[in-house]
Z-matrix of the N, CA and C atoms (Angstrom, degrees):
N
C 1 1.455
C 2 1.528 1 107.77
N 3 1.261 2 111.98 1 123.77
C 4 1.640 3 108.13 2 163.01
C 5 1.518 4 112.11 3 -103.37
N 6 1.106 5 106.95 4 -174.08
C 7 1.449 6 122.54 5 -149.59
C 8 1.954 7 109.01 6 -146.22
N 9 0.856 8 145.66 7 100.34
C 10 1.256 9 148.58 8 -170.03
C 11 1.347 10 128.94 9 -151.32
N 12 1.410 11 119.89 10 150.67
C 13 1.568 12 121.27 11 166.29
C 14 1.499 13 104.93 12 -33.69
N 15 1.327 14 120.91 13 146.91
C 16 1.627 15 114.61 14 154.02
C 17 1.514 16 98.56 15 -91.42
N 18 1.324 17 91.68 16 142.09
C 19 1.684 18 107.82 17 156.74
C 20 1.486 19 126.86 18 -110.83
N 21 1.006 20 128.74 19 -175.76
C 22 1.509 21 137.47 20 166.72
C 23 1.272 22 128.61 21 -26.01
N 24 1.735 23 92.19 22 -63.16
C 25 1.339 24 112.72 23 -167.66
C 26 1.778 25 118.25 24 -80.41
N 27 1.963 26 108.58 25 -3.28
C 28 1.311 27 119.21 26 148.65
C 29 1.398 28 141.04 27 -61.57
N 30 1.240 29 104.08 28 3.83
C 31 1.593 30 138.22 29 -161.20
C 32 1.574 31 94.03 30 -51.86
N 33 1.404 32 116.63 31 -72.59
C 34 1.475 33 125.32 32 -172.79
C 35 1.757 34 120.71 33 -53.54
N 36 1.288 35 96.18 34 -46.82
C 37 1.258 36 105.81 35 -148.17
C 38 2.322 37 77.07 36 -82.50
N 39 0.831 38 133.74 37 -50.95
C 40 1.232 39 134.43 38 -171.79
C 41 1.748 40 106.08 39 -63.82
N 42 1.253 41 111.04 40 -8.56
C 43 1.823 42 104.58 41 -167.88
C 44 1.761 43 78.69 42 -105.16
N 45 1.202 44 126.14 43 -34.53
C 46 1.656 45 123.75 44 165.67
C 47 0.797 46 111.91 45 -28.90
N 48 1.502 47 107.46 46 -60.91
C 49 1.823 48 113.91 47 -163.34
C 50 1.236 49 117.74 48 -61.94
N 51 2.047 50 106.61 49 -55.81
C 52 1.480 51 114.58 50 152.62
C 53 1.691 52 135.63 51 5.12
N 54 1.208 53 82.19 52 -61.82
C 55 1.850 54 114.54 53 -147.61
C 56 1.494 55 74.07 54 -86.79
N 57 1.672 56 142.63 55 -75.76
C 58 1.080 57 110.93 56 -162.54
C 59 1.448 58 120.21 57 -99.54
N 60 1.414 59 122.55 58 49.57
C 61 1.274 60 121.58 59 166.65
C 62 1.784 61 107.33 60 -110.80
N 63 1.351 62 103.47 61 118.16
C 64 1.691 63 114.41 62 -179.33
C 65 1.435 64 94.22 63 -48.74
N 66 1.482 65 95.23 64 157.46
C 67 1.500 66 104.25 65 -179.97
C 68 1.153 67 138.79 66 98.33
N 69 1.720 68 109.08 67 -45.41
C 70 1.819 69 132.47 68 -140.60
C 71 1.392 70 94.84 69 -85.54
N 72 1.185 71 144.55 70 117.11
C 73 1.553 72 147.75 71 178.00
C 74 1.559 73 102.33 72 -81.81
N 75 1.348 74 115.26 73 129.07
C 76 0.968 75 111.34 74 -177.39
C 77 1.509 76 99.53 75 -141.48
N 78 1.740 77 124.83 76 178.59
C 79 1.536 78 113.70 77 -165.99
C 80 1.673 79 85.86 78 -158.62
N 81 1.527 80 109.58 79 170.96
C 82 1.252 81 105.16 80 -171.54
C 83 1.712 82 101.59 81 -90.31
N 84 1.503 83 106.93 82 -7.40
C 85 2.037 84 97.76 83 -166.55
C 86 1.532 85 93.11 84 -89.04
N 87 1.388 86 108.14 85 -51.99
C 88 1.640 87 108.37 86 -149.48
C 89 1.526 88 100.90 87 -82.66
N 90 1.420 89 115.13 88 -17.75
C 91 1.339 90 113.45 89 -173.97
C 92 1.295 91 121.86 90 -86.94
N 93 1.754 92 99.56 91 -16.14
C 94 1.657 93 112.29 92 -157.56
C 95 1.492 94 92.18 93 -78.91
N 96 1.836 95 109.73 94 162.31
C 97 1.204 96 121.56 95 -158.13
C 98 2.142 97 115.84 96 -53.24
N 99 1.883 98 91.78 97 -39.15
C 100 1.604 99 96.02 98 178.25
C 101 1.457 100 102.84 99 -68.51
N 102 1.285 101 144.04 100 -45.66
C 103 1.361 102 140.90 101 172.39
C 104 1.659 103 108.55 102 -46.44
N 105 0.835 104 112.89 103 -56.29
C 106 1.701 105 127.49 104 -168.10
C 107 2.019 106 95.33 105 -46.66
N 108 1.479 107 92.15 106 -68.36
C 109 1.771 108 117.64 107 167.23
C 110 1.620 109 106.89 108 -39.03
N 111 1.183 110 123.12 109 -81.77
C 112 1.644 111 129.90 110 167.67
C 113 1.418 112 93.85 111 -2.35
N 114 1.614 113 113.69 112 -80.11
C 115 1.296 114 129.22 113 -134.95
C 116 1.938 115 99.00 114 -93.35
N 117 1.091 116 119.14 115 15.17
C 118 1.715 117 130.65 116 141.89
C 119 0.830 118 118.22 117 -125.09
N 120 1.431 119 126.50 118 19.98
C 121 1.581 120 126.51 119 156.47
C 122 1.459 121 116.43 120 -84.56
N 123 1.779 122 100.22 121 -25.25
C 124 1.759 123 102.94 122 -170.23
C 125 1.804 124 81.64 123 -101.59
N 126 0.932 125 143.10 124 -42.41
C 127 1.313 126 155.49 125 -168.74
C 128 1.493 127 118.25 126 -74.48
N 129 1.330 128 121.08 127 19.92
C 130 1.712 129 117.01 128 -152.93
C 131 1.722 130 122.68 129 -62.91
N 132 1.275 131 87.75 130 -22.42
C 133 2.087 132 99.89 131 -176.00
C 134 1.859 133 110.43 132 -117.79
N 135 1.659 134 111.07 133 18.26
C 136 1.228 135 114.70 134 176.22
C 137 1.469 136 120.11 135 -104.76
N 138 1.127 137 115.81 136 -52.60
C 139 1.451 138 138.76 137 179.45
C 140 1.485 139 93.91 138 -55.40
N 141 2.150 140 112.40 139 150.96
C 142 1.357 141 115.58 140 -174.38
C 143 1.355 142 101.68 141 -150.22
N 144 0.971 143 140.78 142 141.28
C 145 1.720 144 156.37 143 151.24
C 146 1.561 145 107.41 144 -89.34
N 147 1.588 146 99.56 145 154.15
C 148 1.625 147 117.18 146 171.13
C 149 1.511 148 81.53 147 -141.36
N 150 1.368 149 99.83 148 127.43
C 151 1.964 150 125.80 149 178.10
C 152 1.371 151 101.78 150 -139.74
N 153 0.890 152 91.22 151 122.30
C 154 1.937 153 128.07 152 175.82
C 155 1.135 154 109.46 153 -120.14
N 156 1.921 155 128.88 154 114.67
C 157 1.291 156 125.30 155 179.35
C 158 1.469 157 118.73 156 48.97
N 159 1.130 158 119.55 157 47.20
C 160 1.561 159 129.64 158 -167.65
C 161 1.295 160 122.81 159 47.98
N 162 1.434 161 146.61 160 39.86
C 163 1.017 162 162.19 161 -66.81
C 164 1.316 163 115.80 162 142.63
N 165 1.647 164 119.01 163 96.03
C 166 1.023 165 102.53 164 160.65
C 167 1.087 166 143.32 165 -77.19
N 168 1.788 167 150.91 166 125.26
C 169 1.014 168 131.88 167 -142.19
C 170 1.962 169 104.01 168 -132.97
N 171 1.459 170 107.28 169 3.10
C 172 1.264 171 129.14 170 169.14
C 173 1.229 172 119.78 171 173.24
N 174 1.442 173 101.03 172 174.33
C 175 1.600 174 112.97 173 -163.13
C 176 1.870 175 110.77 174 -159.19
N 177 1.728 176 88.11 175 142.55
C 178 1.725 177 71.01 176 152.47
C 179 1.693 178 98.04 177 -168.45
N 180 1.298 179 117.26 178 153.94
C 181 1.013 180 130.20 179 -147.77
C 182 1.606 181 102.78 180 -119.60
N 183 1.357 182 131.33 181 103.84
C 184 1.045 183 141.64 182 -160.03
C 185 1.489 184 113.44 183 -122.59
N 186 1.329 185 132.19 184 153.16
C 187 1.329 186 133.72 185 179.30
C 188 1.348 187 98.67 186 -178.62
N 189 2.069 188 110.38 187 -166.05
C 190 1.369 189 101.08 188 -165.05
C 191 1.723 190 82.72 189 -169.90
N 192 1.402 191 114.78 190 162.53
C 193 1.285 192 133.84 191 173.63
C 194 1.392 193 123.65 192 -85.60
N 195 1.877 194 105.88 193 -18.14
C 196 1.394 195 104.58 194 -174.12
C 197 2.535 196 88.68 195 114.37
N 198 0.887 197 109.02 196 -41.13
C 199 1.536 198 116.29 197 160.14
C 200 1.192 199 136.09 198 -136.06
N 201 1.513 200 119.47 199 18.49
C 202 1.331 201 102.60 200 172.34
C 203 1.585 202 75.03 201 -176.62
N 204 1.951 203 96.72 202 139.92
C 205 1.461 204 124.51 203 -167.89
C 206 1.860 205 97.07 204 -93.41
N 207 1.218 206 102.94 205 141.37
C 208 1.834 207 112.41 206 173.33
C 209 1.662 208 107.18 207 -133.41
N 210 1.322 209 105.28 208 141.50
C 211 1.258 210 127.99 209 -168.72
C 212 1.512 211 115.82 210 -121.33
N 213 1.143 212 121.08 211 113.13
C 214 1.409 213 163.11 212 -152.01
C 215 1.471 214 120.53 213 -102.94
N 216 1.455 215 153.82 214 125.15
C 217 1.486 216 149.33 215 156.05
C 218 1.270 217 90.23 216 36.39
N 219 1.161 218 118.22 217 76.58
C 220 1.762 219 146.83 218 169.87
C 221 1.947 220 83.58 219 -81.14
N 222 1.231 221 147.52 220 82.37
C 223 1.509 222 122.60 221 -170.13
C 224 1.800 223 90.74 222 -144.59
N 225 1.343 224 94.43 223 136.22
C 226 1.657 225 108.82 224 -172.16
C 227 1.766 226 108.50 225 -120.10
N 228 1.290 227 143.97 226 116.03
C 229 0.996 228 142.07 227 -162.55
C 230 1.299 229 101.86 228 -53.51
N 231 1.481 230 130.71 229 152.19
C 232 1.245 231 133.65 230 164.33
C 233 1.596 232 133.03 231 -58.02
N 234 1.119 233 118.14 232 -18.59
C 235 1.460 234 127.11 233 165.16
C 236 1.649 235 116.74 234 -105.36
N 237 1.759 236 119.48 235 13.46
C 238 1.147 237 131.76 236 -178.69
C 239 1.583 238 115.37 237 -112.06
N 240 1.645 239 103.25 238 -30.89
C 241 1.477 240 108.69 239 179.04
C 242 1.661 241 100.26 240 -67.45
N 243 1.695 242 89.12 241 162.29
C 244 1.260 243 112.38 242 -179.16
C 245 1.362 244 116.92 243 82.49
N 246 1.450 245 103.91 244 -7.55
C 247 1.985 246 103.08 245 168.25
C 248 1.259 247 124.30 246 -134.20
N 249 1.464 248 107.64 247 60.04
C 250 1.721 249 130.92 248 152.30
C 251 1.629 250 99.30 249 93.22
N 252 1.536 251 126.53 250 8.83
C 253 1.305 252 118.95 251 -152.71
C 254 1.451 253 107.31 252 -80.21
N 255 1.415 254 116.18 253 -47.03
C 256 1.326 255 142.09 254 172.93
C 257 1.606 256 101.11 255 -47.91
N 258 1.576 257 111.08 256 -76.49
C 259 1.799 258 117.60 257 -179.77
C 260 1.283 259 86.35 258 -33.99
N 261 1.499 260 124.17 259 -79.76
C 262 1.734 261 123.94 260 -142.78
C 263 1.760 262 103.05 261 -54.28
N 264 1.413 263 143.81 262 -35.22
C 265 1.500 264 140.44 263 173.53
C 266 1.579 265 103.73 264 -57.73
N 267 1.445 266 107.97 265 -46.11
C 268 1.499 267 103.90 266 -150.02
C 269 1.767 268 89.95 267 -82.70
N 270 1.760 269 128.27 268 -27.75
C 271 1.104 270 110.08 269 175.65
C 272 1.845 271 118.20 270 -68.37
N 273 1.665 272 102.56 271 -19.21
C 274 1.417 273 107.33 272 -177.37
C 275 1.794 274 114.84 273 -79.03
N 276 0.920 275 85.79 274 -28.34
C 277 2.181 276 100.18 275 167.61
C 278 1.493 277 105.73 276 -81.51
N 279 1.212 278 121.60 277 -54.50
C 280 1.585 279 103.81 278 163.02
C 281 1.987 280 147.24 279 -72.54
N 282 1.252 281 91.64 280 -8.11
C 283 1.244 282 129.63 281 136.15
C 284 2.081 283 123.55 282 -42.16
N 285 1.309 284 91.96 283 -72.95
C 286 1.164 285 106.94 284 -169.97
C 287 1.608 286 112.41 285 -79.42
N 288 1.316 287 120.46 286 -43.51
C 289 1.735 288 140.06 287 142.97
C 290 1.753 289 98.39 288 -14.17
N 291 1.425 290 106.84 289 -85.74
C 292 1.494 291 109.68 290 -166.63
C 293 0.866 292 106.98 291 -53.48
N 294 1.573 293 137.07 292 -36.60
C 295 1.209 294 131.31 293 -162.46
C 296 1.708 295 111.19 294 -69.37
N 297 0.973 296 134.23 295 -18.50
C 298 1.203 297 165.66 296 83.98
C 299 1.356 298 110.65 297 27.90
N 300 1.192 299 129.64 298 -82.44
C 301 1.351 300 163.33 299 160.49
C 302 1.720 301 110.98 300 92.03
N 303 1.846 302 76.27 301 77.15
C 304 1.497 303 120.03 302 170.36
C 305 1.555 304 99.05 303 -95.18
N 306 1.390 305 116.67 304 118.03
C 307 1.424 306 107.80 305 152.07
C 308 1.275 307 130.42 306 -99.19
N 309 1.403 308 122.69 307 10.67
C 310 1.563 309 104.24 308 -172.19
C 311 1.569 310 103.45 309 -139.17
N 312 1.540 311 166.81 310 127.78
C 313 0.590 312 162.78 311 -86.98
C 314 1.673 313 111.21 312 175.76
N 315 1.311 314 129.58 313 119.41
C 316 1.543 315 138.63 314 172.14
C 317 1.513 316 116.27 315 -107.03
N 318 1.615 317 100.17 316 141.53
C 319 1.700 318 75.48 317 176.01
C 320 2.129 319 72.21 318 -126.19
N 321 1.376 320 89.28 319 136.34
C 322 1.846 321 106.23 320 158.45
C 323 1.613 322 111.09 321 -60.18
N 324 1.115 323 147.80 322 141.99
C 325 1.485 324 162.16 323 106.17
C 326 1.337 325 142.28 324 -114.17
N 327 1.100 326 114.25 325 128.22
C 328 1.739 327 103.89 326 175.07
C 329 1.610 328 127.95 327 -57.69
N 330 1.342 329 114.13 328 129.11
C 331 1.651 330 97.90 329 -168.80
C 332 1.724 331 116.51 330 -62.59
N 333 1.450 332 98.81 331 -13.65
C 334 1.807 333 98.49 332 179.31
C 335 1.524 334 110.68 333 -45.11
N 336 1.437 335 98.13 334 -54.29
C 337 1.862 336 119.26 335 -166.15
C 338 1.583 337 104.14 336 -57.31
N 339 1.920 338 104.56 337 129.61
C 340 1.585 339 109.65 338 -176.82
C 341 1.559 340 101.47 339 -64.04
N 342 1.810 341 101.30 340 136.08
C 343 1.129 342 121.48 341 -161.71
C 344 1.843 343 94.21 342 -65.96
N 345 1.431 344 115.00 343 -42.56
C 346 1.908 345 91.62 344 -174.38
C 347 1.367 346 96.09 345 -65.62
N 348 1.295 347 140.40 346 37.55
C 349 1.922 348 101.33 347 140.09
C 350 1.295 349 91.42 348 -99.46
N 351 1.205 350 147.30 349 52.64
C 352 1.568 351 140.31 350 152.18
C 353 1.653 352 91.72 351 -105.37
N 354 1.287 353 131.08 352 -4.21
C 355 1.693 354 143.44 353 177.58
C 356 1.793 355 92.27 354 -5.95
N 357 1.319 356 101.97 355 -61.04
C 358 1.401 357 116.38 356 -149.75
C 359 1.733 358 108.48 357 -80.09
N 360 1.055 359 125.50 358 -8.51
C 361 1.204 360 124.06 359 168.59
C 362 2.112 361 121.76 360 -69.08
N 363 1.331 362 111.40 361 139.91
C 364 1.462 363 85.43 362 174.01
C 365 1.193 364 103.89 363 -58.61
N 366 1.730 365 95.10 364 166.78
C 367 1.029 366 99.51 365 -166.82
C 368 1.655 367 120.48 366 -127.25
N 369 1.710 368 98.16 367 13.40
C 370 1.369 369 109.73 368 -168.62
C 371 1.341 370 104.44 369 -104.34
N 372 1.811 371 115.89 370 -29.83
C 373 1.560 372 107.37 371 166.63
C 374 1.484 373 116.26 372 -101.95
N 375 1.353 374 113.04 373 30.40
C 376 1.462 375 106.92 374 -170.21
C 377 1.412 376 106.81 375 -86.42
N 378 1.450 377 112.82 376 157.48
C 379 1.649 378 119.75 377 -161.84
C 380 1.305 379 109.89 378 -150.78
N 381 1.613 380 120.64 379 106.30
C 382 1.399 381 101.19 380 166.12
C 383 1.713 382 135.09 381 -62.46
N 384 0.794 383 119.28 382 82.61
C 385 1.748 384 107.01 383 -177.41
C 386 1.673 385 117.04 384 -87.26
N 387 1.374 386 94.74 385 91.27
C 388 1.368 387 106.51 386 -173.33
C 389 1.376 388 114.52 387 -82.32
N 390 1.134 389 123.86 388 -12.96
C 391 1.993 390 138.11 389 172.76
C 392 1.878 391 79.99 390 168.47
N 393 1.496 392 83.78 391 173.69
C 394 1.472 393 118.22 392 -177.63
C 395 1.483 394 123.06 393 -50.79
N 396 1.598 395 111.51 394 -27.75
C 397 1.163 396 114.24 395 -156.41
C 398 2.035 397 114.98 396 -115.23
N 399 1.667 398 80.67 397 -11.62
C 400 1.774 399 97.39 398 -167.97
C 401 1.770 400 83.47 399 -78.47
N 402 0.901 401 130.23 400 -75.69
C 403 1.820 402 120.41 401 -151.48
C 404 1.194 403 104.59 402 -30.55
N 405 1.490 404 127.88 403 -60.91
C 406 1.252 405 129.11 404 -159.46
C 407 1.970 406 110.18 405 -71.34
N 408 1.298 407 90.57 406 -12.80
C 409 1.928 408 108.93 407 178.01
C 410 1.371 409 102.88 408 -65.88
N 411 1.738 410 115.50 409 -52.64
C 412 0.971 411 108.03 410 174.94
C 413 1.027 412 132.62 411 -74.77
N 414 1.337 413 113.20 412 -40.45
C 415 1.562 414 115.02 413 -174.52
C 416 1.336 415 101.57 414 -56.58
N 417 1.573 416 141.45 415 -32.99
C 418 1.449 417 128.67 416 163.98
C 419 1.414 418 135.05 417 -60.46
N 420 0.915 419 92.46 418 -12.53
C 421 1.601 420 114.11 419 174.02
C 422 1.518 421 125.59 420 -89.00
N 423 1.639 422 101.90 421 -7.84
C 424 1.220 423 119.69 422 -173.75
C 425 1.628 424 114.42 423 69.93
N 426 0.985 425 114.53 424 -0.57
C 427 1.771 426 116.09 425 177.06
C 428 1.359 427 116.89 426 -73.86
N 429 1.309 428 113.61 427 156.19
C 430 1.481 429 111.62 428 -177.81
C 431 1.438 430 107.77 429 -95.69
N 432 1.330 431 107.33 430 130.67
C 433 1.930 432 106.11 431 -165.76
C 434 1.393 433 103.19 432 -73.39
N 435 1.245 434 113.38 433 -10.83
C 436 1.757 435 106.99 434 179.59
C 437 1.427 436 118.04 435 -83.85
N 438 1.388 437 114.91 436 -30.24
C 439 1.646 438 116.68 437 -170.90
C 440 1.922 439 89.13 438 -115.17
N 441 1.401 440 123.56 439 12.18
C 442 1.493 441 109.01 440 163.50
C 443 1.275 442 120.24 441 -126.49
N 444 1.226 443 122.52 442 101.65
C 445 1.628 444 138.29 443 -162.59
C 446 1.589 445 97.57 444 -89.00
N 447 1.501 446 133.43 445 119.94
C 448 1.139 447 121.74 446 149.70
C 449 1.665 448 123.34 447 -61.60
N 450 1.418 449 103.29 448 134.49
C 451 1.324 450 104.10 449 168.81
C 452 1.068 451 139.61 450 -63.46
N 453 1.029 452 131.42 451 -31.24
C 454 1.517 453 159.93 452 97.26
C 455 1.937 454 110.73 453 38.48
N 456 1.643 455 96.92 454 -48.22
C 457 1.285 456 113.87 455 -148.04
C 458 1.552 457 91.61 456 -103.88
N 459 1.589 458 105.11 457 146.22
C 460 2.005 459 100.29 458 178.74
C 461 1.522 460 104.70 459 -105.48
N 462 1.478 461 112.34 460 -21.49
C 463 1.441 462 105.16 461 -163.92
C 464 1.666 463 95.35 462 -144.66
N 465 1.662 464 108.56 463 138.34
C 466 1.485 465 115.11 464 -168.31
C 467 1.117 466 109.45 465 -127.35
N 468 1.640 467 133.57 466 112.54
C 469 1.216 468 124.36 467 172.83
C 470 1.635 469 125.56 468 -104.51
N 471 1.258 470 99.78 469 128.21
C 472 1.451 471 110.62 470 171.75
C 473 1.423 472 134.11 471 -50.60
N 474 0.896 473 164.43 472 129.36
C 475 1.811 474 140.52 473 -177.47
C 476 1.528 475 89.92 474 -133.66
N 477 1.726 476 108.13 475 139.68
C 478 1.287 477 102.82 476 135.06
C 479 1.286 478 91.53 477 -161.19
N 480 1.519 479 86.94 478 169.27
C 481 1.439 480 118.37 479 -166.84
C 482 1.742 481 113.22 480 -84.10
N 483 1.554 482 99.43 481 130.72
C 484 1.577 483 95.61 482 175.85
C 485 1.691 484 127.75 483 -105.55
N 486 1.415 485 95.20 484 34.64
C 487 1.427 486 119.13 485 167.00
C 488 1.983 487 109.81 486 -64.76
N 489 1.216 488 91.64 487 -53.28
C 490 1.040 489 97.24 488 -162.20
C 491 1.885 490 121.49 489 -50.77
């Protein structure tokens, strides 16, 4: 397995992966190939591929506001998950984030999608922050905000901190 910047010309083989990973929200502007491009043009040393036999076999799409890093088509091929492929992007985007000197880090998901494909996120500062008012909902409830997604909710962001 290698490990690399994505470029441009990953366009296809990464909207593949897209297309068959359950879950992955995708749209025709932001997803389409010049959008995709746009967003590693401002992003050039964040974004990461895993290629196997020319093959893309994951991805993740990283950038930042100037203070705080967001995470993008986090998507691991189906016969690739479960063997470090996912950890190894998201450590190479957080990696590349700090270098930066980004400290805090989001990952985007829809709350529909089963919470272990977030597997690969740490997992000791991870936080659902679904709006302002759900963390503290859960934490009263005794639930764990990471493995309890309100339904309620369309979009779930992860945070953690790259202090640590």
């Amino acid at each position: 397995m290698t490990y690399r910047i994505m470029r441009a010309e990953d366009y296809d083989g990464a909207f593949a992966l897209w297309q068959s990973t359950p879950g992955m929200g995708l749209n025709s502007l932001d997803d389409s190939r010049e959008g995709i491009v746009r967003y590693l043009e401002r992003n050039p040393q964040t974004c990461f591929v895993a290629e196997e036999a020319d093959r893309i076999c994951g991805t993740v799409l990283s950038g930042h506001d100037g203070r705080r890093g967001y995470f993008y088509h986090t998507a691991v091929a189906r016969e690739k998950q479960g063997q470090g492929v996912g950890s190894r992007l998201v450590e190479l985007a957080v990696e590349a984030l700090k270098a930066q000197g980004i400290t805090k880090v989001a990952l985007v998901a829809f709350s529909e999608n089963d919470p272990a494909g977030g597997s690969f996120l740490p997992k000791p500062q991870a936080e659902a922050l679904v709006n302002q008012n759900a963390l503290p909902a859960l934490k009263r409830e005794g639930r764990s905000a990471r493995r309890a997604l309100p339904s309620e909710c369309r979009y779930c962001f992860f945070t953690h901190s790259l202090l640590r």
